[in-house]
C-alpha positions, -999 to +999 in steps of 0.1 A: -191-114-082-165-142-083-148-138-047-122-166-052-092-164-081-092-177-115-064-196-135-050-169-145-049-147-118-032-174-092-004-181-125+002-144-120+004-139-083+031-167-083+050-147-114+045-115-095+058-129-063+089-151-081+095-116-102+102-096-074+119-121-047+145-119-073+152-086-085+140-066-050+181-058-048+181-040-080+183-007-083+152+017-081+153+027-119+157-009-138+129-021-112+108+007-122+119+000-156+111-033-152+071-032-138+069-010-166+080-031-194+059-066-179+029-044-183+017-042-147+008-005-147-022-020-172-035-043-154-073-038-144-084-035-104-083-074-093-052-082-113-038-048-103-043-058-068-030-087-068+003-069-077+004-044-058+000-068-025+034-087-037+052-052-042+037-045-007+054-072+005+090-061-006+085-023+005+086-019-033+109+018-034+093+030-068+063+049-078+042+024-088+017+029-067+009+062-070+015+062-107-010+032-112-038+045-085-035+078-079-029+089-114-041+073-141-080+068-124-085+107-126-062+112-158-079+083-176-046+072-185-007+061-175+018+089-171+047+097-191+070+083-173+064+085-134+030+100-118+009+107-090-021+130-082-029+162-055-067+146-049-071+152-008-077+191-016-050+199+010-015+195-011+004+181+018+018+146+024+012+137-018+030+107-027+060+109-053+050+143-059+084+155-059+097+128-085+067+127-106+070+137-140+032+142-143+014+154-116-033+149-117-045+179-101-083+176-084-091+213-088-127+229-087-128+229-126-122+189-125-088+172-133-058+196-147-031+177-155+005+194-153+045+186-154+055+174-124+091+201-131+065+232-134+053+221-099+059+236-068+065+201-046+090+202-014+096+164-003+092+164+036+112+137+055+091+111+070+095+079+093+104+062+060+133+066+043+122+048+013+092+065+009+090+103-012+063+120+001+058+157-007+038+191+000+025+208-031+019+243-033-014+245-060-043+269-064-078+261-063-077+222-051-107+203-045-113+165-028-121+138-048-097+109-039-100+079-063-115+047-049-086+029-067-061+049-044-077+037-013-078+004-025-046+006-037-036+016-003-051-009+018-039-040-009-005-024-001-006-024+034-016-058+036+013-071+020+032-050+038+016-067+068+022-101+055+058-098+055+054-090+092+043-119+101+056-141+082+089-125+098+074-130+131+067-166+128+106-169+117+116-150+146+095-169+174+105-198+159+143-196+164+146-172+194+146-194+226+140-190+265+134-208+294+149-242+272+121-240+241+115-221+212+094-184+224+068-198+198+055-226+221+042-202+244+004-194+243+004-159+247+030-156+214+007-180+197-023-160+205-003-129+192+006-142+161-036-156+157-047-121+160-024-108+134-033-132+109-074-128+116-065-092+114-047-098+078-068-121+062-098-093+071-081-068+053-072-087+025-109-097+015-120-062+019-093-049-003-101-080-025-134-071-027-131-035-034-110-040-063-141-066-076-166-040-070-142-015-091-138-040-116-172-041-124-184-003-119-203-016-090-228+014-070-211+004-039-176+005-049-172+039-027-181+025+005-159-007-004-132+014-006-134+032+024-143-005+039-107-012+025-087+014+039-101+015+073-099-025+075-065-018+064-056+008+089-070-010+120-048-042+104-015-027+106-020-010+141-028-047+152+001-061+135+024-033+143+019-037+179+023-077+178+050-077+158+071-049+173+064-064+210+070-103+196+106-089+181+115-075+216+143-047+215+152-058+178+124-045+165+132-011+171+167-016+158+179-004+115+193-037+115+164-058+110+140-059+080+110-060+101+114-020+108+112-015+071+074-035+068+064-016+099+067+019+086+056+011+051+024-002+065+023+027+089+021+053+065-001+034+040-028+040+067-018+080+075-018+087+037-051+098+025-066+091+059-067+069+088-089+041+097-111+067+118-110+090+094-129+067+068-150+052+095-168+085+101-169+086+060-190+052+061-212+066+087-220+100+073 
């Protein structure tokens, strides 16, 4: 496996990342109208990644993510139009359930696919106001989560993660006390150290479960749950650091950095925690 990126992959993280520092103030629909049209939904696991990590970054509002991870791995294809899947056997806390216009369901007779409109879905309010997350009222439902979606997941939340930090390192480097930037002190430094070790981490383990997708690998299961437990732990780590390093502003709708925290937050509750897939690995 080739661990570190090619040409072309580097030339299309910097598009990915110029694409959407300039149109993250559009609109939901011409974004998601947008992704659509530069072909990103078609991109295989590395490349697909490698987006999803810069749209994790900008707390991206639209259902790409469940449409390009949760859907089309157990349809075989992309929806028409927005989709996402019911693949925890449970029906509760889907993503973009309730604006889905297809909707994969993991049912005891394999994968059923039906209109999202003929569903039953509620959307449940969460600690993200950005984020549609729904309860789904199906019969018969049966577990088999894509290792795509985990990946997915833990790609997302380290981007997510990223912007934290980077955020923080702004933050420590303007606020000042006692005559000198908060920065200079040893304990922020050590802080902000953890958070990156913590990121970087979960960034090759997503990295490398995407690889091990890529190339129908045996282990690609346990990489994913590798993935979205590194992932989970990550974000507790940087959630902690970051909301403590911000002080009081932290907690505050005014500041961005609340935004990052709760997008990362839920990328590790959806489809299971950290412990959750550390007893997977195990058993």
């Amino acid at each position: 496996m080739d661990v570190e990126f090619d040409e072309d992959q580097r030339l299309l993280q910097q598009m990915v990342r110029e694409t959407v520092a300039k149109s993250r103030s559009l609109p939901e629909d011409r974004l998601w109208a947008q992704y659509r049209e530069l072909g990103w939904l078609e991109a295989p696991p590395v490349e697909l990644a490698i987006v999803l990590e810069e749209l994790g970054y900008v707390a991206d509002p639209t259902p790409f993510l469940a449409s390009a991870t949760w859907f089309a791995p157990l349809a075989g294809r992309l929806p028409e139009g927005a989709g996402t899947a019911v693949c925890d056997g449970t029906g509760r806390f889907v993503l973009d359930a309730d604006r889905a216009d297809e909707v994969a369901l993991v049912t005891g007779d394999g994968v059923v696919v039906v209109n999202g409109a003929d569903l039953a879905a509620k959307r449940v309010d969460v600690f993200d106001p950005t984020l549609h997350v729904a309860h789904v009222e199906a019969q018969d439902l049966a577990k088999g989560v894509p290792d795509l979606a985990l990946m997915g997941l833990a790609v997302t939340a380290v981007g997510s993660c990223r912007r934290i930090l980077d955020l923080v390192v702004e933050h420590v480097k303007q606020r000042v006390q006692f005559g000198v930037p908060i920065g200079s002190f040893q304990a922020v430094k050590h802080k902000a150290a953890d958070m990156y070790v913590a990121i970087e981490r979960a960034r090759a383990l997503a990295y490398f479960s995407a690889l091990t997708i890529a190339e129908d690998d045996a282990g690609r299961g346990r990489a994913a749950l590798m993935a979205k437990a590194a992932a989970g732990e990550c974000q507790r780590v940087v959630f902690a650091h970051g909301l403590q390093l911000f002080g009081a502003m932290g907690f505050t709708w005014e500041n961005e950095v609340q935004v990052h925290l709760k997008r990362a937050k839920a990328c590790d509750l959806l489809l299971g925690t950290a412990s959750v897939h550390r007893k997977a690995l195990v058993a």
